[in-house]
N, CA, C and O atoms as a GROMACS GRO file, in nm:
protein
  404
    1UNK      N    1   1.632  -0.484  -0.929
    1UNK     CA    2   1.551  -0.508  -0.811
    1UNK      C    3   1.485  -0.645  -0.820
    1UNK      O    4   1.498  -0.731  -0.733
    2UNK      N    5   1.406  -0.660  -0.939
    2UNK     CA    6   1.356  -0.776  -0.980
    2UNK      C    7   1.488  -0.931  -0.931
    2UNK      O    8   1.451  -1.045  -0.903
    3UNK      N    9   1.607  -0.891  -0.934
    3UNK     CA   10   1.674  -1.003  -0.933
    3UNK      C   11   1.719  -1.009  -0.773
    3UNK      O   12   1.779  -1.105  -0.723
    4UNK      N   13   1.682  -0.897  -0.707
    4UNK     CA   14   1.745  -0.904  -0.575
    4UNK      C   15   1.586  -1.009  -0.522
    4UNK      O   16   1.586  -1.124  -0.476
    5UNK      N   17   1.493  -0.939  -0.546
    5UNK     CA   18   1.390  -0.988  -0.507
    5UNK      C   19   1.348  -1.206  -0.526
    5UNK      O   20   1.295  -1.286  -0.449
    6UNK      N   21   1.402  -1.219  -0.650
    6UNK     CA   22   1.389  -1.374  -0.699
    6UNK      C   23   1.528  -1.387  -0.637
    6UNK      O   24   1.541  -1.509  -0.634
    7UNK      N   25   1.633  -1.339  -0.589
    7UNK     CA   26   1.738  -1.379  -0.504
    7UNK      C   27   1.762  -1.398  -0.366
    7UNK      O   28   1.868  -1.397  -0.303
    8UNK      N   29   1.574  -1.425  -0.307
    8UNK     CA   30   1.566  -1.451  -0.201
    8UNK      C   31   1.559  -1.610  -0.125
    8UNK      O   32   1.557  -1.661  -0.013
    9UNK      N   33   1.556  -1.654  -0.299
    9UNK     CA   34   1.553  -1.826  -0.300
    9UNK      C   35   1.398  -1.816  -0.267
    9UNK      O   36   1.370  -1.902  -0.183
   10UNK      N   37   1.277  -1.735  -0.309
   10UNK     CA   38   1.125  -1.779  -0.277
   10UNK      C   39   1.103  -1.868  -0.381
   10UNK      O   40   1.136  -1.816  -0.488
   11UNK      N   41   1.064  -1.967  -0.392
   11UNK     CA   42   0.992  -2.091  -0.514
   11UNK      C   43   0.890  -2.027  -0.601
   11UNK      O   44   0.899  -2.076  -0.714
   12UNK      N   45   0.826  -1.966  -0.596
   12UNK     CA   46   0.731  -1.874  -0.682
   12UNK      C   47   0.689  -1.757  -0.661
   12UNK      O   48   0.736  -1.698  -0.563
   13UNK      N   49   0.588  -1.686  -0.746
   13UNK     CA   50   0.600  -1.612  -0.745
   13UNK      C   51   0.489  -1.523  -0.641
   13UNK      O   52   0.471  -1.403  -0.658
   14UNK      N   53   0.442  -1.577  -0.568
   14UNK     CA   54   0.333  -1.550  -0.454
   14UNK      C   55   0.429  -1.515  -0.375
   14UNK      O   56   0.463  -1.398  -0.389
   15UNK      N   57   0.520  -1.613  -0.248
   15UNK     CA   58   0.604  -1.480  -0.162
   15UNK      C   59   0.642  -1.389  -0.176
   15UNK      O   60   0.654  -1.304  -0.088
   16UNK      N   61   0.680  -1.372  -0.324
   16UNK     CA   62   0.761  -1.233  -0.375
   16UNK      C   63   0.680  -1.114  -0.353
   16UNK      O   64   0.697  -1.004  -0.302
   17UNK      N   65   0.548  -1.200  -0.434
   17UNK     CA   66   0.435  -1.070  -0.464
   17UNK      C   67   0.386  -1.062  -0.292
   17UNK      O   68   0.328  -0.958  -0.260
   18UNK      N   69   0.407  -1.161  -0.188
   18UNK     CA   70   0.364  -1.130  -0.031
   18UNK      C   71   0.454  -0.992  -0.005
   18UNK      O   72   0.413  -0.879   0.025
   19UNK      N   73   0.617  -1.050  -0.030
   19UNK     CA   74   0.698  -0.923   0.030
   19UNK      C   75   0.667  -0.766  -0.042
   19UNK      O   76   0.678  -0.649  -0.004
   20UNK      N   77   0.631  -0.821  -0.144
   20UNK     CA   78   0.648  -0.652  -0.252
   20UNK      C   79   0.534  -0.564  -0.208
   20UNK      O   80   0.540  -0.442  -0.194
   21UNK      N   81   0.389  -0.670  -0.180
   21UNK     CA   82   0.319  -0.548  -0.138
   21UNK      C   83   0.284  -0.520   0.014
   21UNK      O   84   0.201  -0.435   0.046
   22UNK      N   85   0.383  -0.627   0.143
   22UNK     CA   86   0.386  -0.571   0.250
   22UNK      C   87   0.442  -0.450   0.202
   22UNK      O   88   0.366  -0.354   0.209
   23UNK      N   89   0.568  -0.428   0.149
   23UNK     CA   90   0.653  -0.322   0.150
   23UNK      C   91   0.580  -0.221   0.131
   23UNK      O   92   0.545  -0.145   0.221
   24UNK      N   93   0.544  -0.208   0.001
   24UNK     CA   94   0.422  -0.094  -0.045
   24UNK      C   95   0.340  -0.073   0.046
   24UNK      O   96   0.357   0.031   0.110
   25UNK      N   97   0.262  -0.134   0.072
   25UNK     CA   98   0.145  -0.078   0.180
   25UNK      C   99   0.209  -0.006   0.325
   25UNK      O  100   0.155   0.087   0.386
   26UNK      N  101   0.349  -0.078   0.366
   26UNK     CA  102   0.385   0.000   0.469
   26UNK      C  103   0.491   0.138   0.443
   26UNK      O  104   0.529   0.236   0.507
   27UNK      N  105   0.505   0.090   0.337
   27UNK     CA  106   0.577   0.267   0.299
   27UNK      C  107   0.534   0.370   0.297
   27UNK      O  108   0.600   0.473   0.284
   28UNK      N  109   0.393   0.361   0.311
   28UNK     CA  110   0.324   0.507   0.262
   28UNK      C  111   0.347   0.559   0.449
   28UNK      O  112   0.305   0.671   0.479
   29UNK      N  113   0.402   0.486   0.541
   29UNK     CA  114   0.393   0.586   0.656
   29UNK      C  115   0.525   0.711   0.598
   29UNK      O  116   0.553   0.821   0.647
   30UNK      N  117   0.575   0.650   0.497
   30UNK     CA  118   0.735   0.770   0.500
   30UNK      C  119   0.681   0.893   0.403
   30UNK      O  120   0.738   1.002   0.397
   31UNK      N  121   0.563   0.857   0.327
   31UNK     CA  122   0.506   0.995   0.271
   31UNK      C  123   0.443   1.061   0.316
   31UNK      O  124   0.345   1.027   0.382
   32UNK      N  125   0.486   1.205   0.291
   32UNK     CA  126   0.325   1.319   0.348
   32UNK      C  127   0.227   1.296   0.265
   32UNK      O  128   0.126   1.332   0.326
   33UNK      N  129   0.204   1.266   0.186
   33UNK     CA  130   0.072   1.212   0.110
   33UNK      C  131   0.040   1.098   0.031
   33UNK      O  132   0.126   1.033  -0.028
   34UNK      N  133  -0.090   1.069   0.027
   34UNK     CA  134  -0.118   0.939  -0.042
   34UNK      C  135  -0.075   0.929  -0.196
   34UNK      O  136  -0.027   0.833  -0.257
   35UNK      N  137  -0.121   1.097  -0.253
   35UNK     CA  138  -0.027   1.065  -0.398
   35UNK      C  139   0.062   1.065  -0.450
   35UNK      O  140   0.073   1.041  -0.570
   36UNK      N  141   0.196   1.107  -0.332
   36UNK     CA  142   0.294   1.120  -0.372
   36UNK      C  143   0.346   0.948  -0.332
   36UNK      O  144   0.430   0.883  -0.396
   37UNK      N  145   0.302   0.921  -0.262
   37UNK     CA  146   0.305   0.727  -0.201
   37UNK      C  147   0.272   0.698  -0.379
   37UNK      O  148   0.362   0.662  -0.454
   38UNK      N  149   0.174   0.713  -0.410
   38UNK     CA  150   0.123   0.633  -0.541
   38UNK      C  151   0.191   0.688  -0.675
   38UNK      O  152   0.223   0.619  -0.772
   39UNK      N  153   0.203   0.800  -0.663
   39UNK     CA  154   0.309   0.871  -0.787
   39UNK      C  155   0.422   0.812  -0.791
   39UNK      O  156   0.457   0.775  -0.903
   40UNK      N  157   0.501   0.787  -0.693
   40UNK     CA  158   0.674   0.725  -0.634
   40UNK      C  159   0.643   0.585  -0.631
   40UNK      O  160   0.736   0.535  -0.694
   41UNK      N  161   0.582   0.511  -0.603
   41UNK     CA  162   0.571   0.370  -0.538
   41UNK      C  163   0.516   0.308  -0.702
   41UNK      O  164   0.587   0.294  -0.801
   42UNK      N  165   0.365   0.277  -0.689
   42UNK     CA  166   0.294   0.231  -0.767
   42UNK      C  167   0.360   0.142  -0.860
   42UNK      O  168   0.360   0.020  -0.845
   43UNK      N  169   0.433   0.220  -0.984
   43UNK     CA  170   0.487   0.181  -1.105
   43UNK      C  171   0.575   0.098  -1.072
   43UNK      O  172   0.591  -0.014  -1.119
   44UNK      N  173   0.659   0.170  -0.960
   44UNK     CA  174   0.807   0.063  -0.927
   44UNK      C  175   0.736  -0.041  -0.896
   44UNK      O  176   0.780  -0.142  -0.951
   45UNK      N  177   0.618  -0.066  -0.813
   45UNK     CA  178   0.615  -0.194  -0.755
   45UNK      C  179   0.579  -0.275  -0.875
   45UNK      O  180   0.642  -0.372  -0.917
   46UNK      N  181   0.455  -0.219  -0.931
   46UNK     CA  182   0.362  -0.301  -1.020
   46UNK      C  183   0.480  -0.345  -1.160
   46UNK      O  184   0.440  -0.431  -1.238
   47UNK      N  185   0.599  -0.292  -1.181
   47UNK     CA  186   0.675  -0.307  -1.292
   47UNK      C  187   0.770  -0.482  -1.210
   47UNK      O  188   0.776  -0.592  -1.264
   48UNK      N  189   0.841  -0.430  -1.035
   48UNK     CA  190   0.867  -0.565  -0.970
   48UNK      C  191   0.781  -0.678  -0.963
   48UNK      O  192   0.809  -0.795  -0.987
   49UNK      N  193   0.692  -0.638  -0.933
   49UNK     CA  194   0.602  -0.772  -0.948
   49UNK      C  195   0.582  -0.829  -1.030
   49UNK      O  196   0.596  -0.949  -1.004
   50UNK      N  197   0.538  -0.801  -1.179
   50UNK     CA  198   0.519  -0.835  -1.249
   50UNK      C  199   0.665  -0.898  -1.374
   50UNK      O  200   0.666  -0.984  -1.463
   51UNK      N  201   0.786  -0.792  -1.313
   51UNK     CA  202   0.915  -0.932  -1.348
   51UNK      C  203   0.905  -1.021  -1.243
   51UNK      O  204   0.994  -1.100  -1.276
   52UNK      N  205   0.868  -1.057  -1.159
   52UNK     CA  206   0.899  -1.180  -1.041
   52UNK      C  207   0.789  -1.280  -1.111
   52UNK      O  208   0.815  -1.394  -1.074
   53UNK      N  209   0.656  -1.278  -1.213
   53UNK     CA  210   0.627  -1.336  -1.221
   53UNK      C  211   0.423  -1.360  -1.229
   53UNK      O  212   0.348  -1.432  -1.294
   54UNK      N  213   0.405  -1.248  -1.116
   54UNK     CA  214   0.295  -1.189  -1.069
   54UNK      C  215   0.238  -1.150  -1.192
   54UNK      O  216   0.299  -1.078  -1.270
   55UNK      N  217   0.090  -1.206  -1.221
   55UNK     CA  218   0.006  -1.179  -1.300
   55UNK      C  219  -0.021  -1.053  -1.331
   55UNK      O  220  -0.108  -1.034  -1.245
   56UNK      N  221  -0.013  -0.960  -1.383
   56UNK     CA  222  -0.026  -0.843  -1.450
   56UNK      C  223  -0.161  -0.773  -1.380
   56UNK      O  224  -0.155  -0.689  -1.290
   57UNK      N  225  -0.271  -0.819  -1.433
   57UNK     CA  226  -0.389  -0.782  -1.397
   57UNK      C  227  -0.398  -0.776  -1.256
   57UNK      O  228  -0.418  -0.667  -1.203
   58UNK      N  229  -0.378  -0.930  -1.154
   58UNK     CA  230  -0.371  -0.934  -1.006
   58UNK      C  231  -0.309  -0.796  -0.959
   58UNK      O  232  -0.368  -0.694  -0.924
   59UNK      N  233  -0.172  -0.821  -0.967
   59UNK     CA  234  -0.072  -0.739  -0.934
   59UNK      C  235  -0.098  -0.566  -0.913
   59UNK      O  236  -0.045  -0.504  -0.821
   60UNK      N  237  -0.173  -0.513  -0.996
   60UNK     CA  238  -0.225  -0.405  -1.053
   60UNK      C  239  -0.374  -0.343  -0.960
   60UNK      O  240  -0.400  -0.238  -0.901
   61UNK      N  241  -0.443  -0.464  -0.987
   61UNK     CA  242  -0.564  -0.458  -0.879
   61UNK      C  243  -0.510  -0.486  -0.749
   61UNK      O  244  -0.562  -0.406  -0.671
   62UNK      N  245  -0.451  -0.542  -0.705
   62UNK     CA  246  -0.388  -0.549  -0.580
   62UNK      C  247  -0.344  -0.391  -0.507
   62UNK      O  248  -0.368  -0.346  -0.395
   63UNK      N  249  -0.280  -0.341  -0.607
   63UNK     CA  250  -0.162  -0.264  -0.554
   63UNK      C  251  -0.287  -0.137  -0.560
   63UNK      O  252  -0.286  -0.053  -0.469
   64UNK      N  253  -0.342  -0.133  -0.615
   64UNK     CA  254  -0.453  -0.005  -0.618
   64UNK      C  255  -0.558   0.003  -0.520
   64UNK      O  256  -0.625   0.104  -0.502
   65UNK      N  257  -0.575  -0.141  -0.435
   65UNK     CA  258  -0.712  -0.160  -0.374
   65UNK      C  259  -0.604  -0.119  -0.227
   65UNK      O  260  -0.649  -0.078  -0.120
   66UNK      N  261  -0.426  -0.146  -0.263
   66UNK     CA  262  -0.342  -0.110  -0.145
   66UNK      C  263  -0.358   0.049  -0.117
   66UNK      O  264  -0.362   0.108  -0.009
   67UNK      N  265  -0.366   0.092  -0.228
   67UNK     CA  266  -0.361   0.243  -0.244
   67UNK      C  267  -0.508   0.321  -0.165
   67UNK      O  268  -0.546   0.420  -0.103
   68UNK      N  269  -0.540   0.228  -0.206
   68UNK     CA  270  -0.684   0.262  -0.147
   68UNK      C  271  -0.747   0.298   0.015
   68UNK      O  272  -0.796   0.392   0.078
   69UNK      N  273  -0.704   0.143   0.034
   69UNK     CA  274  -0.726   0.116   0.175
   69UNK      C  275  -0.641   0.218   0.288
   69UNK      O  276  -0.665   0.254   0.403
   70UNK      N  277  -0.538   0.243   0.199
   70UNK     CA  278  -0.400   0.313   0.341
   70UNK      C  279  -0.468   0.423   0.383
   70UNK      O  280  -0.472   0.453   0.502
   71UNK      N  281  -0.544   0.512   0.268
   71UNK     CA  282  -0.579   0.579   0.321
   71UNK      C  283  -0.684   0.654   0.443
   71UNK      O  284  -0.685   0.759   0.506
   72UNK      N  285  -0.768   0.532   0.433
   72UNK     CA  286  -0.852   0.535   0.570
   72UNK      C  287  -0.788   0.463   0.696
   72UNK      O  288  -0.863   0.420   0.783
   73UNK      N  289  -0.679   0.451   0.706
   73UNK     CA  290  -0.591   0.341   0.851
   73UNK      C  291  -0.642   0.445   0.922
   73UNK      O  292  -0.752   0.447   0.977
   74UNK      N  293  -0.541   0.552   0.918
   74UNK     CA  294  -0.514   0.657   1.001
   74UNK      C  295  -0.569   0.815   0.962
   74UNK      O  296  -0.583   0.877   0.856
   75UNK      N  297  -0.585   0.834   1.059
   75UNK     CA  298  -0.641   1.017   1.053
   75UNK      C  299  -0.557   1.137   0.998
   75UNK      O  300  -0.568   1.259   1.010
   76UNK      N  301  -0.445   1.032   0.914
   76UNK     CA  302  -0.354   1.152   0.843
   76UNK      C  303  -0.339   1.062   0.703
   76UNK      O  304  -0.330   1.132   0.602
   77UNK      N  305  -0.335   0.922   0.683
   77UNK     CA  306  -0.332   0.895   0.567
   77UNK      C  307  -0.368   0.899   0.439
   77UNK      O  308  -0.347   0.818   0.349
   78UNK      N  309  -0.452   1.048   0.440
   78UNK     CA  310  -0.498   1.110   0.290
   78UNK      C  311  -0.540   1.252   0.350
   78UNK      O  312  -0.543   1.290   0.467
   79UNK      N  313  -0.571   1.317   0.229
   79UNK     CA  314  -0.598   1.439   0.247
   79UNK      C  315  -0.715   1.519   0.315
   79UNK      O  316  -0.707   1.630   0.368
   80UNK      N  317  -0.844   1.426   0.298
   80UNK     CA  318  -0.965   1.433   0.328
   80UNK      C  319  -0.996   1.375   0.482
   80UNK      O  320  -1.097   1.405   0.545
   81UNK      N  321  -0.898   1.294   0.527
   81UNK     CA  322  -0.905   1.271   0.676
   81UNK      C  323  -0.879   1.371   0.774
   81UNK      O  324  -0.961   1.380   0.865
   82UNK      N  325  -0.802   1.431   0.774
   82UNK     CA  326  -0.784   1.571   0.882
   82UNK      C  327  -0.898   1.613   0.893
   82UNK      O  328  -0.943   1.617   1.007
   83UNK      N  329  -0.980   1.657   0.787
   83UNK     CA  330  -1.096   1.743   0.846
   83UNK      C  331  -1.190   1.664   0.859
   83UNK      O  332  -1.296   1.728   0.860
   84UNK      N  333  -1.207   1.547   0.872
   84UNK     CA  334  -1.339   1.484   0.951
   84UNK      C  335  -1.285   1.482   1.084
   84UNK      O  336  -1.356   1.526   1.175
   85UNK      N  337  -1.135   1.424   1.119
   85UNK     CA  338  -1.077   1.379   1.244
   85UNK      C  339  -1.057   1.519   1.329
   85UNK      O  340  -1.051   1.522   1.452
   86UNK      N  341  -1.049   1.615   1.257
   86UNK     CA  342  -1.044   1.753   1.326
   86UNK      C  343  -1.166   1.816   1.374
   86UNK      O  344  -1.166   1.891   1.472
   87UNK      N  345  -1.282   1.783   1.299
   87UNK     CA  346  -1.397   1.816   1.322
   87UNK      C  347  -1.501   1.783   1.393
   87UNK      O  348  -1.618   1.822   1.398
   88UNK      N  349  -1.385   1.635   1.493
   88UNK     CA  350  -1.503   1.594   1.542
   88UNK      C  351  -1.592   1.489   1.498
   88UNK      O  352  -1.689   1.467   1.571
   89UNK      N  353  -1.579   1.427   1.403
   89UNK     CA  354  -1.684   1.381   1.336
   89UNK      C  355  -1.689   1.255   1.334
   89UNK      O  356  -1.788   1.189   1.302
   90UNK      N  357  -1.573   1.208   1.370
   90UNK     CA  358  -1.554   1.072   1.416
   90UNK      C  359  -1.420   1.085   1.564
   90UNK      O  360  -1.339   1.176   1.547
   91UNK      N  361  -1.410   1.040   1.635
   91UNK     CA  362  -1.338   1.026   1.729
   91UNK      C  363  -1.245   0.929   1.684
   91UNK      O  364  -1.285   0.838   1.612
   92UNK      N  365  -1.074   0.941   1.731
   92UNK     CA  366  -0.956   0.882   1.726
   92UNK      C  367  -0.951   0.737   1.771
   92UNK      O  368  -0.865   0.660   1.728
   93UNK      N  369  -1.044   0.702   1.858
   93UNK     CA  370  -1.076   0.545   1.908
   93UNK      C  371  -1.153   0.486   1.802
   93UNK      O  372  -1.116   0.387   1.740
   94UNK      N  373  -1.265   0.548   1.781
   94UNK     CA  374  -1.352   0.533   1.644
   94UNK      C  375  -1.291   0.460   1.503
   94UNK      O  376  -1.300   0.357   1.438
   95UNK      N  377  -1.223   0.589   1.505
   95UNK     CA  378  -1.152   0.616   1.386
   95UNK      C  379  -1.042   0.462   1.324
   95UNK      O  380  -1.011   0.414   1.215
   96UNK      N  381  -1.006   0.424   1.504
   96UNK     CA  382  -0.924   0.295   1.442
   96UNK      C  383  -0.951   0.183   1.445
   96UNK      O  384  -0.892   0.096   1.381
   97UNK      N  385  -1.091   0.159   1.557
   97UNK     CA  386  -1.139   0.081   1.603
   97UNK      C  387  -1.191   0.020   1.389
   97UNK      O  388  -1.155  -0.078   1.323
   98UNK      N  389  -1.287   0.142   1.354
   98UNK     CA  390  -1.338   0.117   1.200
   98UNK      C  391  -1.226   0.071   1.119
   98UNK      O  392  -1.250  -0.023   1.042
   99UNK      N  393  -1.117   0.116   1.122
   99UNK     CA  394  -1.000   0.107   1.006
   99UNK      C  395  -0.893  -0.066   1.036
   99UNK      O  396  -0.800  -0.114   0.970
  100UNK      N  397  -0.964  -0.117   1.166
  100UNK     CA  398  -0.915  -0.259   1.173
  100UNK      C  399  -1.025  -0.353   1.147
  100UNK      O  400  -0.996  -0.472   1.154
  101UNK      N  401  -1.161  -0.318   1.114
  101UNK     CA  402  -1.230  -0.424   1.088
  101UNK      C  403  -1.230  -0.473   0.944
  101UNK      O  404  -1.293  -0.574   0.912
   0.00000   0.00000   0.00000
């Protein structure tokens, strides 16, 4: 993967690490859950990135603060969102209006 990825002709190792963690962050729409996104994903990415070049530490904190964030986008992207978004407790306009600022 690592070689498909540096076989995009990018000059260093910052676009790579741009494409690797668009990918990641938008994959988690194909999981039913956030930990099975982070159980499946995580390692693969943080192991690609870090052959492309990507600082170890960055790469790592990056991909965790990705893990993080997905889960408040949307009113299904973790486990603990359904029942606030079900309950009322924040409204669906609310809900995305907060998760784009």
């Amino acid at each position: 993967v690592v070689q498909v990825v540096q076989g995009l002709g990018l000059s260093s190792w910052q676009p790579a690490f741009l494409i690797i963690t668009l990918l990641y962050f938008y994959s988690h729409y194909f999981f039913a859950s956030g930990a099975a996104h982070i159980g499946a994903m995580y390692t693969a990415f943080l192991s690609v990135a870090i052959g492309c070049g990507t600082p170890p530490l960055a790469a790592a904190l990056l991909l965790g603060q990705l893990s993080n964030v997905m889960g408040c986008l949307t009113t299904y992207g973790i486990g603990s969102a359904p029942p606030y978004f079900g309950a009322g407790y924040v409204a669906q306009d609310k809900w995305y209006t907060l998760a784009l600022q």
